[in-house]
C-alpha positions in Angstrom: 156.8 23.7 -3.2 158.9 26.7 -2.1 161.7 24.9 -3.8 160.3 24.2 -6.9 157.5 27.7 -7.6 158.5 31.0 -7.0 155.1 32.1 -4.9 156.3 35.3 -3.0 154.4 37.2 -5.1 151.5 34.9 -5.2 151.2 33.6 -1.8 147.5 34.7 -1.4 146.5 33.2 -4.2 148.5 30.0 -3.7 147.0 29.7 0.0 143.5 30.1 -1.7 144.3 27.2 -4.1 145.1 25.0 -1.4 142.5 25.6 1.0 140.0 24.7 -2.1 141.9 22.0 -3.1 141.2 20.8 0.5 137.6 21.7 1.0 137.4 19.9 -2.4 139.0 16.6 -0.6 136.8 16.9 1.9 133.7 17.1 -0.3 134.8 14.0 -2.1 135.2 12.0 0.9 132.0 13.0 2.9 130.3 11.8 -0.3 132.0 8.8 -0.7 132.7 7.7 2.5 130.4 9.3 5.0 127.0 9.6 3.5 126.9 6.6 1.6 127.0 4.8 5.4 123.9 4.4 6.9 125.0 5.5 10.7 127.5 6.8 12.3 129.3 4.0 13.6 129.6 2.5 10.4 131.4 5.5 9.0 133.7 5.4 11.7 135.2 1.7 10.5 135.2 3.2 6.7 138.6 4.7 7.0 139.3 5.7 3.5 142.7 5.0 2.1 145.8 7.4 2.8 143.5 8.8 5.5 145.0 8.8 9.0 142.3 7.0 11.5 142.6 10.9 13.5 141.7 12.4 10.9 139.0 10.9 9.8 137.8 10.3 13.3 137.7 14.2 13.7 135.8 14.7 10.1 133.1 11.9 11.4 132.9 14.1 14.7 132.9 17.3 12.6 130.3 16.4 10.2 127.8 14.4 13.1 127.8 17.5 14.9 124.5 19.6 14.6 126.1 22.7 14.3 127.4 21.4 11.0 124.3 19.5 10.1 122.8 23.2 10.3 125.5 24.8 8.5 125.3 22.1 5.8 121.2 22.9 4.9 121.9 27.0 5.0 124.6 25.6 2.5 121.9 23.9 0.7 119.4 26.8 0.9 122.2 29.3 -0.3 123.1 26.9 -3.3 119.6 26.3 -4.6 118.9 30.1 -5.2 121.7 29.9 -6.9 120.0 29.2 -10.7 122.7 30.6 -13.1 124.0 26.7 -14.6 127.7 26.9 -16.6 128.7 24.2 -19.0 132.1 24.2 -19.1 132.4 21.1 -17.1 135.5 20.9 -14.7 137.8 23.0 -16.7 138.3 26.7 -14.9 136.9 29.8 -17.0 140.9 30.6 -16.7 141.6 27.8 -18.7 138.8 28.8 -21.2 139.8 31.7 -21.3 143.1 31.5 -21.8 143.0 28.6 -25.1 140.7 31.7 -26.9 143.2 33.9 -26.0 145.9 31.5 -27.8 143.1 30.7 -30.7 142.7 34.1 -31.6 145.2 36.2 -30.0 142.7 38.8 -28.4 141.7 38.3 -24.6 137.8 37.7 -24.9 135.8 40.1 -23.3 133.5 39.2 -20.3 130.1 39.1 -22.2 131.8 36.4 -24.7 133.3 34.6 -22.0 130.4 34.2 -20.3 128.5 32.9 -23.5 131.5 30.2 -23.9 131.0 29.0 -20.6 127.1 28.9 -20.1 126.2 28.0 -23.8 125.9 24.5 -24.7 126.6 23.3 -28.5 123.1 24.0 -29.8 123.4 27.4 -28.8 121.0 27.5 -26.0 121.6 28.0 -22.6 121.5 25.0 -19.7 118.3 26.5 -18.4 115.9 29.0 -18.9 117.1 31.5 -16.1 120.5 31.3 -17.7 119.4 31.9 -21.1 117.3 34.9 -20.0 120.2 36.4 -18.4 122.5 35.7 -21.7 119.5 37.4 -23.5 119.9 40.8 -21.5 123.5 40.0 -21.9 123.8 40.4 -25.5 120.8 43.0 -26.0 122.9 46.0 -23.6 126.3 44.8 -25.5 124.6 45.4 -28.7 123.2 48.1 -27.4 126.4 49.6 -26.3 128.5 49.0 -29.2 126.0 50.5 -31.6 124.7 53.6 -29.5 128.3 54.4 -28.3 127.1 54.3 -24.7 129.8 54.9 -22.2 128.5 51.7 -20.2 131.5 49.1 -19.8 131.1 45.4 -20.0 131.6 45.7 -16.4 128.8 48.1 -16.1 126.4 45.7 -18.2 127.3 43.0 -15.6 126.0 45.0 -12.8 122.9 45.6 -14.8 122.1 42.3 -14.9 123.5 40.3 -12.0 123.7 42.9 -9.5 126.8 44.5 -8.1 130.3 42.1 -7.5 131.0 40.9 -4.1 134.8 41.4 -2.6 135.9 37.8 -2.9 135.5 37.1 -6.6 134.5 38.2 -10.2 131.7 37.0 -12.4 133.5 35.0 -15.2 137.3 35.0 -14.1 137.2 32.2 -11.9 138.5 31.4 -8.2 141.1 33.2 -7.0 140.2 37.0 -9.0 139.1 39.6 -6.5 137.7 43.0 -7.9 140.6 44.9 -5.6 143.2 42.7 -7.9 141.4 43.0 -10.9 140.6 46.9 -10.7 142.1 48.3 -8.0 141.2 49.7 -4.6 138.6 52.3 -6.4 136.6 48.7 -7.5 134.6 48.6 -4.7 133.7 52.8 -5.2 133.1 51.9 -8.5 130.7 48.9 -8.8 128.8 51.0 -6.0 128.7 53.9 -8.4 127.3 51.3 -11.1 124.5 50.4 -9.1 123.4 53.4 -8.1 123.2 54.4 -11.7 121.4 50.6 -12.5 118.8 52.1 -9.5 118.4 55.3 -11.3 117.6 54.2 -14.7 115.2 51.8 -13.1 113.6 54.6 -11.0 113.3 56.5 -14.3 111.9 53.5 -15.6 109.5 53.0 -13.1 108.3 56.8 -13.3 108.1 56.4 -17.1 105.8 53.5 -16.6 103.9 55.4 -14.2 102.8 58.5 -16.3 102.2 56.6 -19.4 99.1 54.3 -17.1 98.1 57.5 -15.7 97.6 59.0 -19.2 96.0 56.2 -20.4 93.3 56.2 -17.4 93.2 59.9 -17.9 92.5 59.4 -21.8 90.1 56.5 -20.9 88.3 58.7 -18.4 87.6 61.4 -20.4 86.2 58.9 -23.6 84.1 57.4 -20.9 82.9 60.8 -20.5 82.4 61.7 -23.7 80.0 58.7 -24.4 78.4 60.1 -20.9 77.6 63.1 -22.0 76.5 61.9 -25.8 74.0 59.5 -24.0 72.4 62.7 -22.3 72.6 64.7 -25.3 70.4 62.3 -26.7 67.8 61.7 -23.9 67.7 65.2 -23.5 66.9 65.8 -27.2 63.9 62.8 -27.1 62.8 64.3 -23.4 62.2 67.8 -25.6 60.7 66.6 -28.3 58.2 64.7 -26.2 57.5 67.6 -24.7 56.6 69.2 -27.9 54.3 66.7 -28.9 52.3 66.7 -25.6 52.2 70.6 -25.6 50.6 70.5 -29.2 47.8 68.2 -28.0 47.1 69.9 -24.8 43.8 72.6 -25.1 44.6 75.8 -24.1 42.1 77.2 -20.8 39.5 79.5 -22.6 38.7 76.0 -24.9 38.9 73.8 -21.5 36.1 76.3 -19.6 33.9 77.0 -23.4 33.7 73.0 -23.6 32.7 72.7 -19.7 30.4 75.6 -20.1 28.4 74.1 -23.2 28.8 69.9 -22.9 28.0 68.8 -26.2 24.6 67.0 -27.2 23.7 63.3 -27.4 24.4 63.5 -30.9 27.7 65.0 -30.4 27.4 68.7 -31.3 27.0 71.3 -29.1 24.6 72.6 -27.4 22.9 76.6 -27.8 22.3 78.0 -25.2 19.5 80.8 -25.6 19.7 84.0 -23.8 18.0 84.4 -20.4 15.2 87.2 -20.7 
C-alpha cells in the first residue's frame, strides 16, 4: 500500500479506514459463522474460509466471553435509541455527495445532503422520527434564508440534533472530524451554538410561561366579574323584597289602636264609650 498510495498526509484517516474495514469483517463473520451455531463447540469446527484456525479460535473465545456478551447488549441498547434511518443503502454520504457535486457543479449544502440521504423516492422520510427532524430541518433553512438570520447550516444542525461529538460530523461520513472540518475553534464553537439553542429555548419557555399566566389572570378576573354580577343581582331582589314586606308591615300606633279596640263579631270595630 505504501508503494502504491501516497498516505503521509492521510495516515489517520487511512488507519481509520482499515480498522472499520476490519470491525466490518468481523461483523460479517460473527453473523455468519458464530451466531448462526447453536453452541459453542459447534462454532469452533466452523472455521470460515481464509480464516487461520488461531484466529478464529481467539474470536470464538472473544465473543463467548461475558464481558463481551455485556458489551454486545450496551451496543444494542446504544443502537436502538438511535432512531434517525438513512436510505442511501451502502454507498458513503461521500460518494453522494461527491456525484451532486459532479451533477451540478456546486458542493450541496448539509441540509440538502441530509434530505438526499434520508428521503426515499416518494419523498417521505424512512420513519416518522426522521421525517420530523427533516421537517424542522427545512422550516429553520427556510427560515434563515428568508429572514437573513445569521444562523449557519451548522448552527440549524445543532438546533435540531444537538451539538457534534469529536469523532465525526452529521452528514459527511466516517472519517470527518469537526477539528478537520473547522478547525481547533470547532469544538468552542458548537459549544457556543448550544448555549445559544439553550437560550432561545429558555426564552421560549419564559414566553410560554407569561402568556398561561395571563390567561389565568384574564380567566380569573372574568370569573370574577360573573361573581360579582351574580351578587349584584341577589342583592337587588334581597332589596326589593325588602320593600315589599316593609310596605305591608303596620306601623306601632295602628298595631296598639287595633289591640286596644279588637273588632266586633261582625267585623267592625268596637266603641268604646267614655268611663264617667
Amino acid at each position: 500500500m505504501l508503494k502504491r498510495f501516497k498516505v503521509e498526509d492521510h495516515m489517520t484517516w487511512v488507519l481509520d479506514q482499515i480498522h472499520r474495514s476490519y470491525h466490518n469483517y468481523r461483523h460479517y463473520l460473527k453473523k455468519i459463522w458464530y451466531e448462526t451455531c447453536e453452541t459453542t463447540e459447534e462454532a469452533r469446527k466452523k472455521i470460515p474460509p481464509n480464516v487461520a484456525e488461531d484466529d478464529w479460535q481467539y474470536l470464538i473465545n472473544m465473543w463467548s466471553s461475558p464481558e463481551w456478551e455485556l458489551i454486545s447488549k450496551k451496543n444494542v441498547e446504544n443502537r436502538s435509541k438511535n432512531n434517525i434511518i438513512h436510505t442511501s443503502g451502502s454507498k458513503s454520504f461521500s460518494q453522494i455527495r461527491e456525484e451532486e457535486r459532479k451533477k451540478t457543479g456546486n458542493d450541496p449544502g448539509r441540509t440538502f445532503l441530509w434530505e438526499l440521504t434520508h428521503v426515499r423516492p416518494d419523498g417521505l422520510a424512512a420513519n416518522p422520527a426522521s421525517q420530523e427532524a427533516l421537517s424542522k430541518l427545512k422550516k429553520l433553512y427556510t427560515q434563515m434564508s428568508v429572514e437573513n438570520s445569521e444562523m449557519t447550516e451548522d448552527e440549524i444542525f445543532v438546533k435540531v440534533f444537538g451539538p457534534e461529538r469529536s469523532s465525526r460530523v452529521r452528514g459527511y461520513g466516517n472519517g470527518v472530524t469537526p477539528k478537520e472540518l473547522w478547525g481547533p475553534s470547532s469544538s468552542s464553537s458548537s459549544t457556543v451554538s448550544e448555549l445559544r439553542r439553550q437560550l432561545e429555548e429558555s426564552k421560549q419557555r419564559q414566553e410560554e410561561s407569561e402568556r398561561r399566566s395571563a390567561a389565568e389572570v384574564q380567566g380569573l378576573k372574568e370569573q370574577l366579574g360573573r361573581v360579582e354580577g351574580l351578587l349584584s343581582v341577589q342583592m337587588n331582589r334581597f332589596e326589593g323584597l325588602l320593600v315589599q314586606l316593609t310596605s305591608h308591615m303596620h306601623s306601632p300606633a295602628q298595631i296598639e289602636r287595633c289591640t286596644e279596640n279588637p273588632p266586633s263579631r261582625n267585623g267592625r270595630p268596637r266603641m268604646t264609650r267614655p268611663r264617667r
